[in-house]
C-alpha positions in Angstrom: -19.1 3.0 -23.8 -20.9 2.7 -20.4 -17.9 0.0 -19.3 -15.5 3.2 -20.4 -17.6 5.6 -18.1 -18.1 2.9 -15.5 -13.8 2.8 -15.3 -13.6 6.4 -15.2 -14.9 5.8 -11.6 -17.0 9.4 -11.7 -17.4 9.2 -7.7 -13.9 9.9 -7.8 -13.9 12.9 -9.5 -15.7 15.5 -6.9 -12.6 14.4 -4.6 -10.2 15.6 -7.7 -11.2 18.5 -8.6 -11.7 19.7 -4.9 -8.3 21.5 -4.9 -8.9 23.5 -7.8 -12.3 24.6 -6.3 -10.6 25.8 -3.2 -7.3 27.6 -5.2 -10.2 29.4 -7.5 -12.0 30.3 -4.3 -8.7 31.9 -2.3 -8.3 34.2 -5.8 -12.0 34.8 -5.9 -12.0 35.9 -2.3 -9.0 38.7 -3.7 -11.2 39.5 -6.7 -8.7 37.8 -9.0 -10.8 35.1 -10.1 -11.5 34.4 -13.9 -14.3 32.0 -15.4 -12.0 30.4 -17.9 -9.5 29.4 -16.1 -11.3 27.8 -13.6 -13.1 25.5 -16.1 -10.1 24.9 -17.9 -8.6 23.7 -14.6 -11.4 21.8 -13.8 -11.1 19.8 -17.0 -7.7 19.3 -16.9 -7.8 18.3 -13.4 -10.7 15.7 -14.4 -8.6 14.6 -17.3 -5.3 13.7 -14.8 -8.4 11.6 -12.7 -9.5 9.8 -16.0 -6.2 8.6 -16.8 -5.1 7.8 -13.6 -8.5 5.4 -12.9 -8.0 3.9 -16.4 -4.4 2.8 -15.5 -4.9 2.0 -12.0 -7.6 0.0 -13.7 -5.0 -1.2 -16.1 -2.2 -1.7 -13.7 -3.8 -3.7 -11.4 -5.8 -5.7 -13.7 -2.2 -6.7 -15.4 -0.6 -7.4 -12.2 -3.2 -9.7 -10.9 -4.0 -7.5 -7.7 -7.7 -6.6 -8.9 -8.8 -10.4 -8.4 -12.1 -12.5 -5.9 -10.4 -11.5 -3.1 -10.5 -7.7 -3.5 -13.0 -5.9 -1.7 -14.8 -3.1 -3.7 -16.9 -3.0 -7.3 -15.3 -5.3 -9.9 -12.5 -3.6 -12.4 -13.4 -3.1 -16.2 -10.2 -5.4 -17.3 -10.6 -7.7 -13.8 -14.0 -8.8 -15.1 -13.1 -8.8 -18.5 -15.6 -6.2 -19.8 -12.5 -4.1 -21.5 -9.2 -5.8 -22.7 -5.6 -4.7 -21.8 -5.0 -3.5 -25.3 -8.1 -1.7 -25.2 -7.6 0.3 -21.9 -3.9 1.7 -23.4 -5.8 2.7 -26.3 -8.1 4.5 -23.7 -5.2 6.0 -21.4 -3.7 7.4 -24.4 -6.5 8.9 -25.9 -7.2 10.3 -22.6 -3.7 11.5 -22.3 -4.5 13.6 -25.9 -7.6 15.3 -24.5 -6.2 16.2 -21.3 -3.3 17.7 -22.8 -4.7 19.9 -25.5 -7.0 21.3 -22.4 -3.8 21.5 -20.2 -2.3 23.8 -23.2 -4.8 25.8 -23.3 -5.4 26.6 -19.9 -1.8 27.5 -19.2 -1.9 29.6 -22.7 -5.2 31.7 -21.2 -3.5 31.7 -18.1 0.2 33.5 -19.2 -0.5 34.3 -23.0 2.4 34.0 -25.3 4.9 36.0 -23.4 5.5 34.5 -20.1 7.7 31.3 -21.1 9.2 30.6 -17.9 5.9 30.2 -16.4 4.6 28.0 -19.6 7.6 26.1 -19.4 6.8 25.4 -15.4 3.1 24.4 -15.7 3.8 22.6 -19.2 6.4 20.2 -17.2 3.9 19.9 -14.1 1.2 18.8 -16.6 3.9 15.7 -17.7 4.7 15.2 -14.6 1.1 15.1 -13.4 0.5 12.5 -16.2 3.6 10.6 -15.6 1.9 10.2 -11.8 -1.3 9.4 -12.9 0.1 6.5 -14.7 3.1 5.3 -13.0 0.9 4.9 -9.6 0.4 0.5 -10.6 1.7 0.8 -14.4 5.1 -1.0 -15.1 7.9 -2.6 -13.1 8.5 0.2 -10.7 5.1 1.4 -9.6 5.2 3.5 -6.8 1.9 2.5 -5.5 3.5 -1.0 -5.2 6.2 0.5 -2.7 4.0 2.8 -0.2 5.0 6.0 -1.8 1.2 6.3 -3.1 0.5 8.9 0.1 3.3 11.1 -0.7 2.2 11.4 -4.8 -1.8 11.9 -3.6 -0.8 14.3 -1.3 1.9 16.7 -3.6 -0.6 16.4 -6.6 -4.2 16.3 -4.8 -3.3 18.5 -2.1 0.0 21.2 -3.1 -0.2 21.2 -7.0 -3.9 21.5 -6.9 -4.6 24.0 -4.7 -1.6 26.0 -4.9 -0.7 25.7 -8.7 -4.3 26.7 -9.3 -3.9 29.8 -6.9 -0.8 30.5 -8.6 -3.3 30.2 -12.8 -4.7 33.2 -10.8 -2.6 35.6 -9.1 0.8 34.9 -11.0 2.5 34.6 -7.5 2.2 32.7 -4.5 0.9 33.7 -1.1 2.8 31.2 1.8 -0.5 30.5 3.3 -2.1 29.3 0.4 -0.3 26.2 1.7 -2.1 25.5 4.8 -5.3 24.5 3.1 -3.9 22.8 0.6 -2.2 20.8 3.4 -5.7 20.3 4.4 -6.7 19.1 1.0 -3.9 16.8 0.3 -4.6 15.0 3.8 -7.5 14.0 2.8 -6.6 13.0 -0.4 -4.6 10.8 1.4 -6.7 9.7 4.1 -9.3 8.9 1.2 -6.2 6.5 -0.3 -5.1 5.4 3.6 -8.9 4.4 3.8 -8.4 2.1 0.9 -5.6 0.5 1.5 -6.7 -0.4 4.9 -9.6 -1.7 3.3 -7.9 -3.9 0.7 -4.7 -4.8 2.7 -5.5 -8.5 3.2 -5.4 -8.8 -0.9 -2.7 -6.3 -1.3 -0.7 -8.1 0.9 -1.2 -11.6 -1.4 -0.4 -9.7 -4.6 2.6 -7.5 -2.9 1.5 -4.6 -3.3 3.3 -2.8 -0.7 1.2 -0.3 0.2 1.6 1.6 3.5 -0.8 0.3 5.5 0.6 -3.2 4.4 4.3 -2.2 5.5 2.9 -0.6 9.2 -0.1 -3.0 9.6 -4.0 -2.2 10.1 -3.4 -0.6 14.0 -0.7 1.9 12.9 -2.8 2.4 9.5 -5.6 3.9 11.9 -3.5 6.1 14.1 -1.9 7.7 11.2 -5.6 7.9 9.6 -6.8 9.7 12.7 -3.8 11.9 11.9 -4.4 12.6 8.4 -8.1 14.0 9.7 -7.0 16.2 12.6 -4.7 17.7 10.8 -6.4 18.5 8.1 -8.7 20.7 10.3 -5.9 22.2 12.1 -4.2 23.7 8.7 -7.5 25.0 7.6 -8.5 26.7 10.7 -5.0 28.4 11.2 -5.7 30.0 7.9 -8.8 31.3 8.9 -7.1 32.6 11.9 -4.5 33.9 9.7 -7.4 35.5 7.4 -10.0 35.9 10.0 -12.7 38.7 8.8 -15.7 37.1 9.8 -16.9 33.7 11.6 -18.9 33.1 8.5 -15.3 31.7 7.3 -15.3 28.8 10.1 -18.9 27.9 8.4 -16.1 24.8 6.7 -16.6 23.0 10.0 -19.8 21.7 9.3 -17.6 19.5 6.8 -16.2 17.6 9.9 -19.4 16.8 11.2 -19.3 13.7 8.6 -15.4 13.6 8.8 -16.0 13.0 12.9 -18.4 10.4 11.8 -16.3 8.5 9.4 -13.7 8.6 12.1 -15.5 7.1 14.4 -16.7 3.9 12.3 -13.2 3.8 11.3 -12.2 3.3 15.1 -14.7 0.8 15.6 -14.2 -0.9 12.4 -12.9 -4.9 13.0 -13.9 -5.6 9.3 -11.2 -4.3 6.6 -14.2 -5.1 4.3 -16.9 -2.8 6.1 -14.9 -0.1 5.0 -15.9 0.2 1.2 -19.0 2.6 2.0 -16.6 4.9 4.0 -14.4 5.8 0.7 -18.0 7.7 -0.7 -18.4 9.4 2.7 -14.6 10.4 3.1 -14.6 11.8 -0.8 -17.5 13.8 -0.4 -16.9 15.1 3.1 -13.6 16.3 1.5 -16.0 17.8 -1.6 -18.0 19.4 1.2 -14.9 21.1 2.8 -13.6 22.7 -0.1 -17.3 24.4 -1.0 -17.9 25.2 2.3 -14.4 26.4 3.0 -14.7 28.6 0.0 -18.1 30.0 0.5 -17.0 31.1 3.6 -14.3 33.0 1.9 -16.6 35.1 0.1 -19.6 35.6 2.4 -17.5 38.5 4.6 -16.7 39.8 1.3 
């Protein structure tokens, strides 16, 4: 069991569910908020991260790119610990769980009467799981051809915190979008941060990943990108919201994010990089409590 728990890669989770914590927030900050389907959410949201570390475990391990000369801790399947056959049985059962939660939460979301919207977030949840799995899983992996970035940041960043918004109010407010533009580019710069990392041995398995297409100089300057402008988007929505300046209290998240981004500029060691992902995750964690707290506090 613990090589199970130790592949569910748990640091990755507060990253994950940061979305849904910001969406819940927005509604909770227009007294729409309910308790259940925010821990619904949650779970579901946790489940998509299971199964997608269990076949990026999978998917790699397969493929030969999890191997000595990847940087980071050592895979369940790469070290042997849990076989191929054993982590499908895994991502399967997963894909069970997190389905039967996923029904539920869209059933106490809409009730029985609503079936255009339990048709929408039923195909989203496939779609979400299809995602999670296709990211190194089988022949055409999208992670293998750079499109990783555009999947972290629709799922981590739009479907996340808008969809969960949406749970809420049954409608969509256009500025819900600006933080979860602010969400998803972190979600990204979280995955830009490891590819640049592990480009050396993506680049011997090829695994096309971004950062191996446009090299480790260009992979900075579009990380340094990814950060500013996830500020900008969430400030302009305070601007757009403004009520108090308890609501910029979310900057104090960028103290750390200024921090990472300055080792990152420094950086001359792909390798030196692994204790950044941690710092990046939970700086993004951060954000989304802070960012929401300061929702409520003019409230």
């Amino acid at each position: 069991m613990k090589h199970y728990i130790k592949a569910a890669r748990l640091r990755t989770l507060p990253l994950s569910v940061s979305g849904i914590l910001v969406g819940s927030f927005i509604a909770a900050s227009q007294n729409i908020f309910n308790w259940k389907i925010c821990v619904l959410a949650l779970l579901t949201t946790i489940g998509f991260q299971i199964i997608s570390n269990f076949a990026n475990d999978y998917g790699d391990g397969v493929k030969g790119t999890d191997n000595s000369n990847r940087v980071g801790p050592e895979r369940a399947i790469q070290s042997g610990a849990i076989s191929p056959k054993q982590m499908l049985q895994a991502i399967k059962i997963s894909i069970f769980i997190t389905l039967l939660i996923a029904i539920l939460l869209i059933y106490v979301s809409f009730g029985k009467e609503d079936f255009t919207n339990l048709l929408v977030f039923f195909i989203l949840g496939i779609l979400s799981i299809v995602a999670a799995i296709k990211y190194t899983m089988g022949k055409k992996a999208y992670g293998y051809s750079g499109f990783g970035d555009v999947f972290v940041f629709l799922f981590f960043g739009i479907l996340s915190v808008c969809g969960s918004y949406y749970l809420y109010a049954k409608q969509l407010d256009i500025t819900v979008f600006l933080p979860a533009f602010s969400i998803g580019f972190l979600s990204v710069g979280v995955l830009n941060l490891n590819n640049l990392r592990d480009r050396a041995s993506d680049l011997q398995s090829g695994k096309n990943t971004l950062v191996v297409k446009i090299g480790v100089e260009f992979g900075k300057y579009y990380h340094y990108y990814l950060l500013l402008s996830s500020f900008l988007f969430a400030f302009l929505y305070t601007i757009i919201h403004y009520k108090s300046p308890f609501q910029f209290i979310f900057v104090l998240a960028y103290v750390s994010v200024i921090q990472h981004f300055i080792v990152v500029y420094n950086n001359k060691d792909s390798k030196l990089l692994d204790p950044e992902l941690k710092k990046l995750a939970l700086s993004t964690f951060l954000f989304a409590i802070l960012f929401g707290i300061g929702l409520l506090l003019p409230n």
